[in-house]
C-alpha positions, 0 to 999 in steps of 0.5 A: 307118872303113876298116881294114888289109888285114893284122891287127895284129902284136904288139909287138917283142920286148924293149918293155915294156908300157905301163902303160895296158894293163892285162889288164881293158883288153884290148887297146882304148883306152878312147875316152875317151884318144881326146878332146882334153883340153888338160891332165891336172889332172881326171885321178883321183888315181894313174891314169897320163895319158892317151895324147893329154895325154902326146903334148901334154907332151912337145910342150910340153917341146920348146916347139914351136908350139901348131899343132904339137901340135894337128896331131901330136894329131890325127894320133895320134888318126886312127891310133887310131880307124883300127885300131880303137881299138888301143893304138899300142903293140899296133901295129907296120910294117903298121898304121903302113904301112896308114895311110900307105897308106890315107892317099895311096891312098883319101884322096889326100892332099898330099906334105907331109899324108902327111909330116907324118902320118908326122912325128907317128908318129915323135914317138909311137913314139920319145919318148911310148912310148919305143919304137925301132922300126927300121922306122919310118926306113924308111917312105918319104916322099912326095915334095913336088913343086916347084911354082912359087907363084901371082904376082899383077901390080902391077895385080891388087894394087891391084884387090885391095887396093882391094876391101878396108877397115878393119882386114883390108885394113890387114893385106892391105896390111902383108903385101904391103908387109913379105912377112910370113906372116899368122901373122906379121903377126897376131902382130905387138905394138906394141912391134916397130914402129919408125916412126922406123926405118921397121922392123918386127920380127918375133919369133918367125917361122917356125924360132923366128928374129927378123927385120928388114923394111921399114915401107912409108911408104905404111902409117905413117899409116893404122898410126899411126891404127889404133893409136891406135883400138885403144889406145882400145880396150886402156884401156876393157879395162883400165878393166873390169880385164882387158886382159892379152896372152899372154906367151911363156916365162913372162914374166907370172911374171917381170915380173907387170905386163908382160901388161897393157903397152900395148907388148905388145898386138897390134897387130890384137886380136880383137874378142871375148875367147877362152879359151886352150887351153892355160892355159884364161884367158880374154883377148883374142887377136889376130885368127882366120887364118880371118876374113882368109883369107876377106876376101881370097878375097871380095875376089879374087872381087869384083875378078875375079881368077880366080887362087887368092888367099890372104893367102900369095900376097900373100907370094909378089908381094912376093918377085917385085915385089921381084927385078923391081925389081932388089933383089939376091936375098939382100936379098929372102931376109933380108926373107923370112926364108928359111934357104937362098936357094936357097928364094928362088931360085924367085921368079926364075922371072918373071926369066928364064922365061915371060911377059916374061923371054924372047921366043917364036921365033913373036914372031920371024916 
């Protein structure tokens, strides 16, 4: 591992120690604190938490996302192993100025990667070790450049999609007919969609908020077909005594029968069981990001399609096909689920920039 130019300072006065650092300890980190254990039950009878499972606690505690935690643990651990496997506490300015530095230096890394990379430092210092260090607000940030999104034509969705079949081109459809994210779309439950109302709810998406977008009539049937498979599916689990979904919020305590509602379900299950990380039960979750990711790469491939193509970019056509309609900005910003229309307002560049949206001088000649 690289190491900082500067040796570690010691810690600011007045900052009591942390209880892990004992004197038979030294000054190291036990490489076992290091590991990404998802709970503290195995730990012996009065030996205070490890450092990594009180970070995930107090994530918990807060109720952020699962992906958060996993982030901000892994960052935590970099930093550890950077300096050598230093206790954090014994870590001060330039240890924490070093790796952002080694960060956007040697590893060329993202605005947003460095940023999040300092986010998850912050959150370490100020609730796991309940230190205030002054100098920590004054780490500058990266700053994230305004990119225009990558846009496919009408054209080149259709190509797509028709490179797609079963289950991932029926969520390839659905992201591009609702500009739903993918985890949004993968965590969609029976229970939130309306076909009467032609409606999906969306629970739980980015920010913690609920949302309203349209059901595409072209998707009501192949919809109403694949729930009906997997409804199949749902009863020979419950026929073999599983069947059970993962609730938010406790719920499977309150309402114990709830886990196994048919309403509950995903609409798009895995095909295989899990073990959830953090309860450590064994169930049948919805489908990996991952597989869809590829689908739509393999597919944009086979159609020829030389833009970078995602499952978000489909996201990104919905907001532009949408405003090339001519549906006034704040609609496509409540679909969207954006907090500011000033984040929709950057679909707008197919409106009044490039391609069609104006007429080159050279055209005029």
């Amino acid at each position: 591992m690289n190491q900082p130019p500067a040796r570690p300072s010691p810690p600011p006065a007045g900052v009591a120690t942390d209880e892990r650092l004992s004197p038979r300890r030294a000054d190291r980190v036990n490489p076992e604190s290091c590991t990404d254990a998802p709970h503290v039950e195995g730990s012996a009878a009065g030996t205070p938490p490890r450092l990594l499972d009180r970070l995930r606690e107090a994530i918990r505690v807060r109720h952020y996302s699962i992906r958060t935690e996993n982030a901000y643990a892994d960052w935590a651990r970099r930093f550890i192993l950077f300096n050598d496997k230093r206790h954090p506490q014994d870590l001060g300015a330039a240890e924490v100025m070093a790796f952002l530095t080694y960060l956007a230096v040697q590893r060329n890394v993202a605005a947003s990667t460095q940023n999040q990379a300092k986010s998850a430092l912050l959150f370490l210092y100020r609730i796991v070790l309940g230190v205030e260090l002054p100098w920590l607000d004054e780490v500058i940030g990266a700053k994230s450049p305004r990119r225009l999104p990558v846009v496919l034509t009408q054209g080149q969705v259709r190509s797509l999609l028709l490179e797609l079949n079963g289950t991932m081109g029926l969520v390839a459809s659905l992201l591009y007919g609702t500009g739903m994210r993918l985890l949004e779309g993968l965590r969609l439950r029976v229970k939130d969609i309306d076909f009467e109302r032609r409606e999906i709810v969306i629970r739980d998406g980015k920010g913690g908020k609920d949302r309203v977008t349209v059901l595409p009539e072209n998707l009501m049937l192949p919809l109403t077909e694949h729930i009906s498979r997997r409804r199949a599916l749902h009863n020979k689990d419950l026929a073999n005594g599983a069947g059970e979904v993962w609730l938010p919020d406790a719920l499977a305590v309150k309402y114990p029968s709830t886990p196994k509602a048919w309403g509950w379900q995903w609409v798009f299950p895995s095909l295989t069981t899990s073990v959830d990380p953090r309860s450590g039960v064994i169930r049948r979750h919805h489908l990996h990001e991952t597989s869809v990711q590829k689908s739509v790469s393999t597919a944009a491939r086979r159609a020829g399609i030389d833009k970078p193509c995602s499952p978000h970019v489909l996201r990104h056509s919905f907001a532009t096909h949408m405003l090339q309609a001519g549906y006034d900005i704040r609609t496509v910003q409540e679909l969207l689920g954006h907090r500011e229309v000033s984040t929709t307002m950057i679909y707008t560049h197919v409106l009044n920039r490039g391609g069609r949206g104006v007429r080159s001088p050279l055209d005029q000649i």
